[in-house]
C-alpha positions in Angstrom: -3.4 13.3 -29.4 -4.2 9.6 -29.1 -6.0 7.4 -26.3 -5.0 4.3 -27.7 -2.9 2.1 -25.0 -0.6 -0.4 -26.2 -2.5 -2.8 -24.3 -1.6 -6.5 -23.9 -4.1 -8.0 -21.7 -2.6 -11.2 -20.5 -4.7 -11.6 -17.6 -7.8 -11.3 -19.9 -6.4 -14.4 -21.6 -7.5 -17.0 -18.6 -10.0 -19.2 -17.9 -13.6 -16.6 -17.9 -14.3 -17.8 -14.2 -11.1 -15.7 -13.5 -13.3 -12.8 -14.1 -16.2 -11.0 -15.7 -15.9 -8.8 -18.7 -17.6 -5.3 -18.3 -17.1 -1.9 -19.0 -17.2 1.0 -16.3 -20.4 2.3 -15.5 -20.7 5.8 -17.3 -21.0 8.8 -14.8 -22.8 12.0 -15.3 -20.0 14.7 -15.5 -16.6 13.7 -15.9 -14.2 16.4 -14.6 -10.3 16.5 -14.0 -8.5 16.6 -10.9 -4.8 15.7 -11.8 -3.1 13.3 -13.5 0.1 12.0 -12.9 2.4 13.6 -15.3 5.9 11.3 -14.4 3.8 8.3 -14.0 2.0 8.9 -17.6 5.4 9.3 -18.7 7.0 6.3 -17.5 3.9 4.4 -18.8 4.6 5.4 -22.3 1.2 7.7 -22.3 0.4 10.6 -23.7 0.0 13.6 -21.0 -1.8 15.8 -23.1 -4.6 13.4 -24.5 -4.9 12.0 -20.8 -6.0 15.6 -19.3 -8.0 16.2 -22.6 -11.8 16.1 -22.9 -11.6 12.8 -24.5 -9.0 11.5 -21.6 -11.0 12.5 -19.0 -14.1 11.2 -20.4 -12.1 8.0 -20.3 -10.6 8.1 -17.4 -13.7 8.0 -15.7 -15.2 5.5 -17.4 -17.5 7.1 -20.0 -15.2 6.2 -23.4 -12.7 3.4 -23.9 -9.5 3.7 -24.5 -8.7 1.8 -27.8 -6.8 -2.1 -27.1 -8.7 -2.4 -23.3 -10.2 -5.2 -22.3 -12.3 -3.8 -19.5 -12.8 -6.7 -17.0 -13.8 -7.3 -12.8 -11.4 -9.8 -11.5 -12.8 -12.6 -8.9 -11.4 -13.4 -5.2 -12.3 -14.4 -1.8 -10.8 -13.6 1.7 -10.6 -13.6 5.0 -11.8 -9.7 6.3 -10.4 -9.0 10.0 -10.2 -13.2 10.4 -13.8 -13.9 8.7 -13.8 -16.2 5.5 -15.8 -14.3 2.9 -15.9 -17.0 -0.3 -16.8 -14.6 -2.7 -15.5 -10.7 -2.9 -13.9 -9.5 -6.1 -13.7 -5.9 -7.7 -16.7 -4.4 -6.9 -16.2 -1.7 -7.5 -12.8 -1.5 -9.8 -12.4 -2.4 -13.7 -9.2 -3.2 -15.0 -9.2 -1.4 -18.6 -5.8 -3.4 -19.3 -2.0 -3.9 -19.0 0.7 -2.1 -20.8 4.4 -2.6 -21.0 6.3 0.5 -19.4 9.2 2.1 -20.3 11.2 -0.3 -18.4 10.0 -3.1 -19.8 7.6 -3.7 -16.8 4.5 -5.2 -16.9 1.5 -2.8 -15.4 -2.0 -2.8 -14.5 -4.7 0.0 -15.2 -7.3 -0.3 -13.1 -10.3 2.2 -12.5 -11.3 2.1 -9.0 -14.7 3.5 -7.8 -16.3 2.9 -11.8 -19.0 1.4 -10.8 -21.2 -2.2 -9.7 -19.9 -5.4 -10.8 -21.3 -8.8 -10.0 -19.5 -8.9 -7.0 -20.4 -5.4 -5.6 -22.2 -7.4 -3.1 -25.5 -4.6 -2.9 -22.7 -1.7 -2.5 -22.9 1.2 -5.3 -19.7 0.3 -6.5 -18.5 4.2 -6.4 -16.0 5.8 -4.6 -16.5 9.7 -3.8 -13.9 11.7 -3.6 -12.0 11.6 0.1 -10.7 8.0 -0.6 -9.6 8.7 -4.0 -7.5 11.9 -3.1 -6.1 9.7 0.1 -5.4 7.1 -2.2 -3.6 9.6 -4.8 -1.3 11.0 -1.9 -0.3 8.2 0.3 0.6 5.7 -2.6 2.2 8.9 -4.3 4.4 9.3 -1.0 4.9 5.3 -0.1 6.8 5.2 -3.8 8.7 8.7 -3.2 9.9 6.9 0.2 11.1 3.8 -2.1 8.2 1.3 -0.9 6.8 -1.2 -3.0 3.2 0.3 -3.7 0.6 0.8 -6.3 0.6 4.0 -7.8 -1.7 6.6 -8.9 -2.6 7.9 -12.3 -5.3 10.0 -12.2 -8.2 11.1 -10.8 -11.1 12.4 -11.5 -14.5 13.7 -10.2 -18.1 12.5 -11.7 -20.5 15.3 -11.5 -22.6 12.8 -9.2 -23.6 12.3 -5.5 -22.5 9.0 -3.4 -24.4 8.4 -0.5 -22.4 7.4 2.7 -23.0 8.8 5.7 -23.7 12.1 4.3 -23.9 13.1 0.2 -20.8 13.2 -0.7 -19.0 14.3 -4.9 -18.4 11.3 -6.3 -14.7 10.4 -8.2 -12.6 7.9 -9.7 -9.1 6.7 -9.6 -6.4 5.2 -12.0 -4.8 2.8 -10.4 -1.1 1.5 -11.9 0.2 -1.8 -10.3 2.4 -4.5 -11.2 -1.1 -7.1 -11.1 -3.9 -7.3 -8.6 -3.3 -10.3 -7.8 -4.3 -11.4 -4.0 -4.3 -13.7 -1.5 -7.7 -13.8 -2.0 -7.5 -14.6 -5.8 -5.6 -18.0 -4.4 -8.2 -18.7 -1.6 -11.2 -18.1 -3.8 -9.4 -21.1 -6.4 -8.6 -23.0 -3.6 -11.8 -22.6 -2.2 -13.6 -23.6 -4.7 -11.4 -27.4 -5.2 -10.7 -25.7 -8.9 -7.1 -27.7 -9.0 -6.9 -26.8 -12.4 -7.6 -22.9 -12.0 -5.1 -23.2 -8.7 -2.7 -24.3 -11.4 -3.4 -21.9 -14.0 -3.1 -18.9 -12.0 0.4 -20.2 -9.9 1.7 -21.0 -13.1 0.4 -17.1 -14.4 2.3 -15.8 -11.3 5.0 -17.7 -11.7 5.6 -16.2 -15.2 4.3 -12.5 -14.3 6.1 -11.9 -11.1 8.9 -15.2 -10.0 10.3 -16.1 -13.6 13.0 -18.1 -11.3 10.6 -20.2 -9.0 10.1 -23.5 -10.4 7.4 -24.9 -9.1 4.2 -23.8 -6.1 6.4 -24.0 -3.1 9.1 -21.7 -4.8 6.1 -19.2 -5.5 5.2 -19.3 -2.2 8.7 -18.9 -0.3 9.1 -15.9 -2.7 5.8 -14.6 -1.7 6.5 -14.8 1.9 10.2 -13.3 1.6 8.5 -10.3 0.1 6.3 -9.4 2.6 8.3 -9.7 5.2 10.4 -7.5 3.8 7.4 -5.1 2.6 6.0 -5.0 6.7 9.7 -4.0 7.6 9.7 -0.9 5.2 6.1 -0.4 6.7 7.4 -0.2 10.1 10.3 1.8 9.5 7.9 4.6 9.0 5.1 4.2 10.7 2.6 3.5 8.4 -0.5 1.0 9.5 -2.2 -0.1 6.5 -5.5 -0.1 8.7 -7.3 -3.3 6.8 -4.6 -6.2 5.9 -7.4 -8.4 4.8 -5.7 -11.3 2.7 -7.7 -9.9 -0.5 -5.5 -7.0 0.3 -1.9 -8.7 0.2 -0.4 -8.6 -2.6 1.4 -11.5 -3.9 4.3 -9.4 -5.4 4.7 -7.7 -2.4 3.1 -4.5 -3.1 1.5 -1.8 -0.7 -2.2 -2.3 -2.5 -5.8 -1.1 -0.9 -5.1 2.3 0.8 -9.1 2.2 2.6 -7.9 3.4 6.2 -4.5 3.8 6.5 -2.5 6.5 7.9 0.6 7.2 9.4 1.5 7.7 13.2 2.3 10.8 14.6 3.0 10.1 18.5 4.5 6.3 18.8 3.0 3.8 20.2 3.2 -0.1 18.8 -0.8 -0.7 19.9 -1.9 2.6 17.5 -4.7 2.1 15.5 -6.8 4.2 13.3 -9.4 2.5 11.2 -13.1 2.8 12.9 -13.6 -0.4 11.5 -11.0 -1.7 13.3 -12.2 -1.9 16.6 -10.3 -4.7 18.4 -6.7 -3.6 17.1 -6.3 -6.6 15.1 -4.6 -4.6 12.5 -2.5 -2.2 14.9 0.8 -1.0 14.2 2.5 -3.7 16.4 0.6 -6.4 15.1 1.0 -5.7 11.2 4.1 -8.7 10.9 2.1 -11.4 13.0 -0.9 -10.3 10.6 1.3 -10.8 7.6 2.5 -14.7 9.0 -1.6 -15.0 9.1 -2.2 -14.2 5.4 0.9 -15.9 4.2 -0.3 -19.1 6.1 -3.6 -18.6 4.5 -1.6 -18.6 1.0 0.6 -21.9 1.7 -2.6 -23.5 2.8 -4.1 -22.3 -0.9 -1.3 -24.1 -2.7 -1.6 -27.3 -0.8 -2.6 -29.2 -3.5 0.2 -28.3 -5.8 3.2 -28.1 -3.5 2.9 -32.1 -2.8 0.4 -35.1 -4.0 1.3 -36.2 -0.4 -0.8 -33.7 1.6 1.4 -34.6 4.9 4.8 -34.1 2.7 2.8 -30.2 1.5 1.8 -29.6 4.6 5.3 -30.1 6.1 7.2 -28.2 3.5 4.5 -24.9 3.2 4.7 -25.0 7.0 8.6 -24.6 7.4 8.1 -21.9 4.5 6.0 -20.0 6.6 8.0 -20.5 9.6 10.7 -18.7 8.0 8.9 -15.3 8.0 9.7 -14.2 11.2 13.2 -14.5 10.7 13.0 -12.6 7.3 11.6 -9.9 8.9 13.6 -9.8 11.6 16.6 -9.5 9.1 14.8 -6.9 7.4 13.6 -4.7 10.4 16.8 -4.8 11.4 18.5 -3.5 8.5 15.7 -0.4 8.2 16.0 0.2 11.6 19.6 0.3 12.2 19.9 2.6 9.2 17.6 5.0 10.8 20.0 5.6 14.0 22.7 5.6 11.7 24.4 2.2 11.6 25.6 0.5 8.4 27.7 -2.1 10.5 26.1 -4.9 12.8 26.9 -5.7 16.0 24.9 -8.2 18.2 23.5 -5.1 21.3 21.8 -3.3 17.9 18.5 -5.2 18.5 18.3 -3.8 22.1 19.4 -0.3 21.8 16.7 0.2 18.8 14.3 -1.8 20.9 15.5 0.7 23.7 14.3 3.8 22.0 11.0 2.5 20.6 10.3 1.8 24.0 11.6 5.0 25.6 9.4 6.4 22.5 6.1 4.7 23.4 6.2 5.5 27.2 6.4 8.8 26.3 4.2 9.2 23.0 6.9 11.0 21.2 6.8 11.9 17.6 7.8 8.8 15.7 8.8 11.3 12.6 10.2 13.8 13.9 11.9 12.2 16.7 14.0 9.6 14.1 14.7 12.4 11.8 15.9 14.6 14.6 18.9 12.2 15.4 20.8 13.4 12.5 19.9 17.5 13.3 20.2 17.6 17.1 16.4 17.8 17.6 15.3 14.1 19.2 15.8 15.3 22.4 13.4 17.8 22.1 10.7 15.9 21.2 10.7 14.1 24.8 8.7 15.5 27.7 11.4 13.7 29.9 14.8 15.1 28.1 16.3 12.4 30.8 15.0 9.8 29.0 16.1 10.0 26.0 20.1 11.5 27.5 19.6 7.3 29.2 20.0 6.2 25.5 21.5 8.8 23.6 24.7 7.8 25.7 25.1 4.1 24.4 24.0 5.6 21.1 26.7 7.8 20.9 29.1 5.1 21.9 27.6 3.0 19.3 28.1 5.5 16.2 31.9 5.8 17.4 32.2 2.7 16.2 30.8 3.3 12.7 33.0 3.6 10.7 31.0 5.5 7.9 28.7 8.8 7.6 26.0 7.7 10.1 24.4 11.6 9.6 24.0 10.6 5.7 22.7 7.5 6.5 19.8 8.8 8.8 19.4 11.6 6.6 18.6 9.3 3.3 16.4 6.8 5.6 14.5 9.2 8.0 11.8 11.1 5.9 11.7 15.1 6.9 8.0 14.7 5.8 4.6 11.8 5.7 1.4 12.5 5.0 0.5 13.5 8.2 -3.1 12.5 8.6 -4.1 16.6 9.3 -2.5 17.6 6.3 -4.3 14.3 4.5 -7.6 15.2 6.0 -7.5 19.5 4.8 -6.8 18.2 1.0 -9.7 15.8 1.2 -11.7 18.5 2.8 -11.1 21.3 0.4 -11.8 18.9 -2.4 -15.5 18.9 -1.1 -15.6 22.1 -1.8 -13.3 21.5 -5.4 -10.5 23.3 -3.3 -7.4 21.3 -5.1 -4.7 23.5 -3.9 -4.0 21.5 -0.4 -3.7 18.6 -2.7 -1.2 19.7 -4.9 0.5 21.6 -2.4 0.9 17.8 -0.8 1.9 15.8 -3.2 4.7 18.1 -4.4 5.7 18.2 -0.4 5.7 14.7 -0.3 7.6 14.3 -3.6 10.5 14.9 -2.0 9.9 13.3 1.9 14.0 13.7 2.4 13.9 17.2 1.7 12.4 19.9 4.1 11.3 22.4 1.7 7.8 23.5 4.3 8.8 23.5 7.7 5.3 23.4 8.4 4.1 19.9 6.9 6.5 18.4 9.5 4.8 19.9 12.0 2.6 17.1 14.6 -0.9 18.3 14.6 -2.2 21.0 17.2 -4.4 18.9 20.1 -7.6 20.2 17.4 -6.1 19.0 14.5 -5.5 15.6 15.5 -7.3 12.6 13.5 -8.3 10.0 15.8 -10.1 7.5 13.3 -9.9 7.0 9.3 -12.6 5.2 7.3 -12.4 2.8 4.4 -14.9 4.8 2.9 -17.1 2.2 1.1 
């Protein structure tokens, strides 16, 4: 068994104010939860000398694995609309980046290892609900086909983190395609560091959009992402909870699962973050949000899209004006798949629109109710069956027209199973207590989100089982 990484560090090879080397910050008791055996597989890694002694120690920070570069990358942000100049990992490490078996360039990131300069007085820990909500809902956004970082591994410390109660502390491996922000523009940008700006849109360039040629390419590529990334979001109900702009990805990742969760009962104004208190990051308002932060980027690259500032500002502008029509495109497309059409026709806009508002009036399940039109079930989920029969009628008249499988179609785009936010709250619970079995039990559930195999994890919560609020958990 080996812990060397074929590491090739490229971020590490940037200007230092891109960063601060450090190592993670040893803990007392390293101890094993899981680690991903298909992800360590696709990585290249060696299972068995992750989920050794030696691995674990490593994995939570106590040894290094040979060729990493341990560093805490710098950025800024706007947090729920307030500019925050200076942020950063504080409490992450990227160890390094590896090639994968695909040829794909990857990220490996500790997360919860401990204070950095820019842990900004926190304790630069994680304990262990985050890391085991972490684990399963960036697990499940990938087995749904959604951009997203992944999860390695996790493990727990044999030490206490103080939030609102003591609480076992743990640490997650993190895989991603780079952790690169928003933020990591604004903070360049920010600072008037033209030449950093530069370095890092040409290192984005490279890393992510080989084919843009120049800052304004990056940007339209970033933005064409995204949109398409808050349509895949809002096909299945996730709210990301905190879409801060040190939390968008430029690659168009899922990336920062704090308080996220998934709906149960529909309604476009749901929210479930407690820090979120004015719905500023509800369900609904997730694509205006993303607009926001991509604004917030083109403004970043100013200085590099034109010498003219009128000429850049003109050009980014138009480049963000063109979100809303990406995402309309997009929402479209994963919406119309979901009641079964693979054809377009100009009423399809309406009679979704129809249902989700049918849906909201009547807080049915937003799960169960889309994955119910391919078994005969949606009509159950509605207190008012006359409601739904309204729409069901030009539905039907609809699909008549298809001139595919339209039951195939809503079978491979409606997921049986999410990570219902009960089911999310027992495996974090029992891990307390170092009860792992809920967690397993989940993620191999989830695996598999098309496939019913436990009737019961598609089940809404019971009135006392029903999570009202999630928490970021720093």
């Amino acid at each position: 068994m080996s812990l060397s990484i074929p590491f090739d560090n490229s971020y590490g090879r940037l200007p230092e104010r891109f960063y601060t080397r450090q190592d993670p910050v040893p803990v007392a008791e390293p101890g094993l939860i899981a680690v991903n055996q298909k992800l360590a597989q696709e990585l290249g890694l060696d299972f068995q000398a992750l989920t050794s002694e030696p691995g674990v120690a490593a994995l939570a920070g106590n040894a290094r694995f040979d060729g990493a570069d341990p560093l805490a990358q710098v950025y800024a942000g706007h947090q729920f609309g307030g500019w925050s100049p200076r942020l950063g990992d504080g409490r992450a490490i990227l160890l390094g980046e590896l090639i994968d078996n695909k040829g794909l360039r990857r990220d490996i990131q500790l997360k919860g290892s401990g204070r950095t300069p820019y842990s900004r007085g926190g304790d630069g820990r994680a304990w262990v609900g985050p890391v085991i909500r972490e684990y399963i809902v960036s697990e499940a956004m990938h087995a749904l086909g959604i951009p997203t970082t992944r999860a390695l591994a996790a493990v727990t410390t044999g030490e206490t983190v103080m939030r609102e109660r003591p609480l076992p502390g743990a640490v997650l491996t993190r895989v991603a395609s780079s952790h690169i922000r928003v933020g990591t523009f604004q903070y360049f940008a920010s600072q008037r560091d033209t030449e950093a700006l530069r370095a890092l849109t040409d290192y984005v360039i490279a890393r992510h959009y080989p084919d843009a040629g120049n800052a304004l390419e990056l940007l339209e590529n970033v933005i064409a992402l995204q949109a398409r990334l808050i349509a895949r979001w809002m096909g299945v109900g996730f709210i990301h909870g905190v879409m801060n702009t040190d939390n968008s990805h430029v690659a168009g990742e899922t990336i920062d699962y704090g308080p996220c969760a998934f709906m149960d009962d529909f309604h476009p104004d749901k929210v479930f973050s407690s820090i979120d208190q004015f719905g500023r990051y509800a369900y609904g308002r997730q694509p205006e949000i993303a607009v926001w932060n991509m604004a917030q980027l083109a403004t970043s690259l100013l200085p590099l899209i034109d010498e003219d500032i009128d000429k850049a500002v003109k050009l980014a502008t138009d480049a963000v004006h063109r979100f809303p029509d990406i995402y309309r495109e997009a929402w479209l497309k994963e919406f119309r798949a979901k009641i079964g059409l693979a054809t377009e026709e100009d009423g399809d806009a309406a009679l979704i629109e129809g249902l989700l508002g049918r849906m909201a009036t009547l807080r049915v399940d937003f799960t169960n109710t889309f994955r119910g039109l391919s078994e005969g079930t949606a009509r159950q989920q509605f207190s008012d069956p006359a409601a739904y029969d309204g729409w069901a009628e030009e539905w039907q008249a609809r699909l008549a027209r298809e001139p595919g499988d339209p039951i195939a179609l809503m079978r491979a785009t409606n997921p049986a199973v999410i990570p219902r936010n009960h089911r999310v709250e027992e495996a974090i619970q029992a891990a307390t207590s170092e009860d792992y079995a809920p967690f397993f039990k989940l993620n191999a559930v989830l695996s598999k989100p098309f496939e019913l195999s436990e009737a019961d994890y598609a089940k809404p919560p019971q009135p006392e089982e029903v999570v009202h609020q999630t928490f970021c958990g720093t």
